[in-house]
C-alpha positions as CSV (number, residue, x, y, z in Angstrom):
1,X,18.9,-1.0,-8.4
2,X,19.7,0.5,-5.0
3,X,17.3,0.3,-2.2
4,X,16.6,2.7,0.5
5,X,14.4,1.8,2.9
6,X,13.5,4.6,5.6
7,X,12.1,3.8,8.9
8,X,10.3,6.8,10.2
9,X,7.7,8.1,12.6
10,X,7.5,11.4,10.1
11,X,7.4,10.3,6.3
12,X,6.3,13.2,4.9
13,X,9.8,14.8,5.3
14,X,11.2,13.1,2.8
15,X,9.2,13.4,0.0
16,X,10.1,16.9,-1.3
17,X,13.6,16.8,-1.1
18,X,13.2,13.7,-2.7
19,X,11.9,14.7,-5.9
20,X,14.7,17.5,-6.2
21,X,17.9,17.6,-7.6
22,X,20.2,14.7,-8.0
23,X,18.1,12.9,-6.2
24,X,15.1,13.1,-8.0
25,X,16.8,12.3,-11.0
26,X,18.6,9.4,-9.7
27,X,15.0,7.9,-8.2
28,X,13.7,9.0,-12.4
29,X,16.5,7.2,-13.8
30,X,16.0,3.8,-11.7
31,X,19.1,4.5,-10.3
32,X,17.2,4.0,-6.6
33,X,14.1,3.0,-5.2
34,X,13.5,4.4,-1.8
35,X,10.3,2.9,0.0
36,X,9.0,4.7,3.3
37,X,8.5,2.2,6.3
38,X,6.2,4.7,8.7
39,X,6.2,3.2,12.2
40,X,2.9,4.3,13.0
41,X,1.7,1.5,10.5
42,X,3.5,-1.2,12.4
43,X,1.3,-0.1,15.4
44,X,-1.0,-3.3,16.8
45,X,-4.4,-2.5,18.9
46,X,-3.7,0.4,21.0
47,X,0.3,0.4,21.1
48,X,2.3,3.3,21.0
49,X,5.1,3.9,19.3
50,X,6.9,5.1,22.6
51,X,6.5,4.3,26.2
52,X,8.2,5.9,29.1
53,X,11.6,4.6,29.9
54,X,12.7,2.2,32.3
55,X,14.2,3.8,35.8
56,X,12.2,7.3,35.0
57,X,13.5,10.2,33.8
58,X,12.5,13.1,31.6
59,X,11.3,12.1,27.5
60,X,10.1,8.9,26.3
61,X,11.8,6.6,24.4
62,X,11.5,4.7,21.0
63,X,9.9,0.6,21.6
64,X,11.1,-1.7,20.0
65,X,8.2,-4.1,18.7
66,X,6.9,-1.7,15.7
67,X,10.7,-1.4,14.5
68,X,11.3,-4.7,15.0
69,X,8.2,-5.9,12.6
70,X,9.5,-3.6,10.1
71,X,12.8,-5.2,9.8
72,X,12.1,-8.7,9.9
73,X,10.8,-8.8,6.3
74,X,13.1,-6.5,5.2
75,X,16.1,-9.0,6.5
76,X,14.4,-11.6,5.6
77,X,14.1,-10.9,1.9
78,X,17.8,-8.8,1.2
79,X,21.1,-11.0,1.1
80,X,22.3,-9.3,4.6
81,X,26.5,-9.4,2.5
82,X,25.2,-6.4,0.7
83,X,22.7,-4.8,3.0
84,X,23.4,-2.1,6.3
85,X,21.0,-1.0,8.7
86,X,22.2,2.8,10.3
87,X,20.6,4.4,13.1
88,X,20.6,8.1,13.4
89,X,21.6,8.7,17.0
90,X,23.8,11.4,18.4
91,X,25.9,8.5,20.4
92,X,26.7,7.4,17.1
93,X,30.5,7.8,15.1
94,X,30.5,11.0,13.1
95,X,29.0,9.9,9.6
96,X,32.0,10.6,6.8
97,X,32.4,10.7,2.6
98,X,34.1,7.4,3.2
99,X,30.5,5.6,4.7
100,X,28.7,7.3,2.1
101,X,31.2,5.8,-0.3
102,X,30.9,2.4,1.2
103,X,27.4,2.4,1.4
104,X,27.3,3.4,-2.5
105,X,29.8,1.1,-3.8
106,X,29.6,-2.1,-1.3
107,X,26.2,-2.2,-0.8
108,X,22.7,-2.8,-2.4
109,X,20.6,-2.3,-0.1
110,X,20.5,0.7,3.2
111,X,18.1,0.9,5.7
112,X,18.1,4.2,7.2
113,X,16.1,4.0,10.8
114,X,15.6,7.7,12.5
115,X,15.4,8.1,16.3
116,X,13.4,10.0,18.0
117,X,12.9,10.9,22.2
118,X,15.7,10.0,24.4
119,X,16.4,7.1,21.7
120,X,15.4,3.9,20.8
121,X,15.2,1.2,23.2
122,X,19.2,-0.1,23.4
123,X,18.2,-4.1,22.4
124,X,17.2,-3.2,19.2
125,X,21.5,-2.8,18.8
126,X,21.6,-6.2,20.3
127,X,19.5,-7.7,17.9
128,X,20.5,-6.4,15.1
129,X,23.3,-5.7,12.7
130,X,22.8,-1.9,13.8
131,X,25.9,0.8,12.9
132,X,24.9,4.1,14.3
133,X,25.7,7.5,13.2
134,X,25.5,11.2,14.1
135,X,26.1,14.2,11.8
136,X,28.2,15.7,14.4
137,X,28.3,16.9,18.5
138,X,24.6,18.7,18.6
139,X,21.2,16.8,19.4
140,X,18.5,17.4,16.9
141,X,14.3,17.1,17.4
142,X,14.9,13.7,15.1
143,X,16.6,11.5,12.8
144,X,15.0,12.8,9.4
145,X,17.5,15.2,8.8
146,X,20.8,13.1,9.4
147,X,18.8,10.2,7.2
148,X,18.2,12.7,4.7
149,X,21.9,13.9,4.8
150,X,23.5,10.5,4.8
151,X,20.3,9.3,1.5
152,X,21.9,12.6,-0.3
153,X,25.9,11.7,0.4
154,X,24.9,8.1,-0.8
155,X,22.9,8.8,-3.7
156,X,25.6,11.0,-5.5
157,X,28.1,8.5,-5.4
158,X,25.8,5.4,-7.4
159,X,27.2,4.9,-10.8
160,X,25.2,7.3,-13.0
161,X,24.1,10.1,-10.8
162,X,27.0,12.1,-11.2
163,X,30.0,12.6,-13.3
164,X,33.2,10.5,-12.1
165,X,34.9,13.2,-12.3
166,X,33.0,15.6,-9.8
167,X,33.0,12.9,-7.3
168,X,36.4,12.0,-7.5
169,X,37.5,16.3,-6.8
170,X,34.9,16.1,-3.6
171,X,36.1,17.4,-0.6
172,X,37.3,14.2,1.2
173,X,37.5,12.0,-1.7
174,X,41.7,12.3,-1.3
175,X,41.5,12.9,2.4
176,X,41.5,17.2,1.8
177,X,39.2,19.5,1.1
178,X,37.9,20.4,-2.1
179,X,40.0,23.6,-4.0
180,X,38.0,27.0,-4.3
181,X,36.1,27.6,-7.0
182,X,35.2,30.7,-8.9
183,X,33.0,31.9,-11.8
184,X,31.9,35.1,-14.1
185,X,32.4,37.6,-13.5
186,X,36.5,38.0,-13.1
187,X,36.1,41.1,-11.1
188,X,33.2,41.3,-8.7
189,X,33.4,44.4,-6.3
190,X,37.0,45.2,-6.8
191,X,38.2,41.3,-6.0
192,X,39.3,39.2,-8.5
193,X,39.3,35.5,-9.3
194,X,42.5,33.8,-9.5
195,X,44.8,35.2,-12.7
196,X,45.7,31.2,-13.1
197,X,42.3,30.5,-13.6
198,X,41.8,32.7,-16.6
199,X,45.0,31.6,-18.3
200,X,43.8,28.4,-20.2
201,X,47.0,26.7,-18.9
202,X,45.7,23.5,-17.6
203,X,48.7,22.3,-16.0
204,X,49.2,25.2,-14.5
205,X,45.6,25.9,-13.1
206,X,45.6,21.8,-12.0
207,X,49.1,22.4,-9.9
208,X,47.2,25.6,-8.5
209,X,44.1,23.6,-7.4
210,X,46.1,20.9,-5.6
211,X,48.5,23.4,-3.9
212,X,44.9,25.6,-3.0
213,X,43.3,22.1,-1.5
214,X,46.5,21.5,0.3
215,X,46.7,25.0,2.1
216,X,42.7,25.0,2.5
217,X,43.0,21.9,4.3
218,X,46.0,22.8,6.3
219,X,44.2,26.5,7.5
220,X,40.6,24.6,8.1
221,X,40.8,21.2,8.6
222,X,44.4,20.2,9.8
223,X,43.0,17.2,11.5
224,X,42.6,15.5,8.0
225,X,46.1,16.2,7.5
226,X,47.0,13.6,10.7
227,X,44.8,11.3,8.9
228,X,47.1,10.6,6.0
């Protein structure tokens, strides 16, 4: 079975999307087990979970002695081959279909850690196998939502949650984006789906989708293009 754990100052976010959707099912079907690691609990006597950083300045940032008594155990019971520990940071690499792939497929074990503040304090990187990501160039009031993006972008991808087949047409799964799709009725307000569509001529409606991907791509996102 996959495990998630999440190290978070705000637990309660998770649990309703949790129990939606894929998911939900994929936590119903033992697919993942996903265990909530709240920092306040890893508090000692009067400790606080932030302290004001070193130099001054304006915020507080994240210490590391609660997060650090989380992990230990953690690492200490999970063969580290098959285990990653991401940080939700905007100074992180942008977080792609190909790490949620990874993560799904090469892994058996994800810790998801969310920051908070101006950060968490810079050694916890030092001692620790940490890969940071961000869900792009903007600076959010914390980590739960990029943790709960990257958990969802996993999750799909474990053997069982989803068809093969839907995963394999994602956008990004063959470096493009997905084709456009379309659905009852044929003619909505004067503006029709696709004739190619409605044919039943499979070949022709696959070369359609591939040629519709390719110009997508090219009109939205020619940077993947330079990828390839």
């Amino acid at each position: 079975m996959f495990t998630i754990d999440v190290v978070t100052l705000f637990p309660e976010m998770f649990a309703p999307f949790v129990g939606l959707s894929i998911v939900g099912r994929a936590v119903e079907a033992g697919l993942v087990d996903i265990r909530y690691r709240h920092i306040l609990d890893a508090l000692e006597g009067s400790e606080r979970a932030d302290d004001e950083p070193y130099g001054g300045g304006a915020g507080m940032v994240m210490r590391l002695e609660p997060i650090a008594r989380i992990l230990d155990p953690i690492l200490a019971a999970a063969p580290s081959a098959r285990l990653a520990i991401a940080l939700t940071s905007p100074s992180g690499k942008p977080f792609t279909q190909a790490d949620a792939r990874r993560f799904a497929t090469a892994l058996d074990h994800l810790v998801l850690i969310c920051g908070h503040y101006e950060g968490i304090d810079e050694r916890l990187c030092e001692l620790y196998p940490i890969e940071e990501y961000s869900l792009g160039d903007f600076v959010l009031t914390g980590g739960e939502i990029p943790a709960l993006a990257m958990m969802d972008a996993t999750i799909r991808l474990l053997e069982g949650a989803i068809h093969p087949a839907s995963a394999a047409e994602d956008s990004f799964a063959a470096g493009r984006l997905d084709y456009p799709s379309y659905t009852r009725p044929a003619v909505f307000r004067g503006v029709s789906a696709p004739e190619v569509l409605l044919s039943g001529d499979h070949a022709a409606i696959a070369r359609w989708r591939r040629e519709a991907s390719r110009a997508r791509t090219a009109a939205r996102r020619p940077d993947l293009g330079e990828k390839q």
